[in-house]
C-alpha positions as CSV (number, residue, x, y, z in Angstrom):
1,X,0.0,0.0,0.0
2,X,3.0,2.2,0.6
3,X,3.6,2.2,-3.1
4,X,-0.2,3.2,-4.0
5,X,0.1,6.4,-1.8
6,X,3.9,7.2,-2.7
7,X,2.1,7.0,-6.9
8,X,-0.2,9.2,-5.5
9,X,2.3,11.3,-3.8
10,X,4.2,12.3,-6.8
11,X,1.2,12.3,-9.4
12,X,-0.2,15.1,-7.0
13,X,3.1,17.0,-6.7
14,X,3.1,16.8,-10.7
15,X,0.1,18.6,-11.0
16,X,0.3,20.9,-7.9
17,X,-2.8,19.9,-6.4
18,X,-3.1,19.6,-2.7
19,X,-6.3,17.7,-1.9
20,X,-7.3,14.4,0.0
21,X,-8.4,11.3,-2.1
22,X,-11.5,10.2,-3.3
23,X,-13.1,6.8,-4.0
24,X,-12.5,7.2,-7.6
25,X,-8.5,7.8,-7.0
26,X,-8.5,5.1,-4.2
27,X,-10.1,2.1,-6.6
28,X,-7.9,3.6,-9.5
29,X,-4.5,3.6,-7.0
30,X,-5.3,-0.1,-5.7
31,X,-5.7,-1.0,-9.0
32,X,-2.7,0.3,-10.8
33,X,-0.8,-1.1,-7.6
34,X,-1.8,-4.6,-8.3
35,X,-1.2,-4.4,-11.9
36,X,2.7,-2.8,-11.3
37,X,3.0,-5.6,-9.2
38,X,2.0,-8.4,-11.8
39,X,4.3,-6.5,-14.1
40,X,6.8,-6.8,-11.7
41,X,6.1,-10.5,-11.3
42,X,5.9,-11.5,-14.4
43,X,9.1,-9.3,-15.5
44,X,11.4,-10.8,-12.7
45,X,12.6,-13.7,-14.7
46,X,11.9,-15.9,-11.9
47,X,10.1,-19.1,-13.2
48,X,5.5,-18.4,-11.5
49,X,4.4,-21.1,-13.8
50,X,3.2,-22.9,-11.0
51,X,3.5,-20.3,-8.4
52,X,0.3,-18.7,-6.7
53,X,0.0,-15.5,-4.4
54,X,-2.9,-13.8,-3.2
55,X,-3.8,-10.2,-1.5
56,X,-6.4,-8.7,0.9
57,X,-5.8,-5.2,1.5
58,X,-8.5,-2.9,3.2
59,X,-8.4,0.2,4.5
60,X,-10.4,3.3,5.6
61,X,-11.2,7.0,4.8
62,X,-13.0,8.7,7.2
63,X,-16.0,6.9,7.2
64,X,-15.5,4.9,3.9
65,X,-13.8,1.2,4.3
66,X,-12.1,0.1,1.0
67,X,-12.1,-3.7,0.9
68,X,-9.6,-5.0,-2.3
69,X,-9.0,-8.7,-2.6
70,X,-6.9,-10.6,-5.5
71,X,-6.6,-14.4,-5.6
72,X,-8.7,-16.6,-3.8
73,X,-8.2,-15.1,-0.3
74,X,-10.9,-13.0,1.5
75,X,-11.1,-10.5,4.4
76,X,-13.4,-10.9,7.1
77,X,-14.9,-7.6,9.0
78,X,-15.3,-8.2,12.9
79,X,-16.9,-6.2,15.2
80,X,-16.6,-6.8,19.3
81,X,-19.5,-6.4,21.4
82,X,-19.2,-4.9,24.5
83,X,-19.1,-8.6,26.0
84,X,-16.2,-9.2,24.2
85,X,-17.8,-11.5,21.4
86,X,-16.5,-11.6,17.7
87,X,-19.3,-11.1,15.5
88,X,-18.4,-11.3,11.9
């Protein structure tokens, strides 16, 4: 995720804007981030014939929660209640 907001970084520093991200950029950053990786991956000359990986990456916004998954992995929300149970 560091590299998502360091792209963001410098793509706002080239066009002098100073402003907070929206859903739109968010979705957009995860996306490209993912996509640099499998460059990455793929351009590594290691042998991922048979090689798997997957991702789960959330985070919030204020009161938004982005929830980004790739491969067959999922993320599961919890909340505690005030007796301490785990309700999913």
């Amino acid at each position: 995720m560091r590299y998502m907001f360091q792209k963001y970084s410098d793509h706002l520093n080239e066009i002098q804007k100073d402003e907070m991200l929206n859903t739109d950029e968010i979705c957009i950053a995860y996306n490209n981030a993912f996509l640099n990786c499998n460059d990455e991956l793929f351009n590594s000359g290691m042998d991922i014939r048979f090689s798997g990986s997957t991702c789960v990456s959330m985070m919030t916004l204020g009161q938004k929660l982005f929830c980004i998954n790739v491969g067959d992995s999922r993320g599961i929300i919890v909340k505690i209640t005030p007796d301490s149970k785990l309700i999913a």
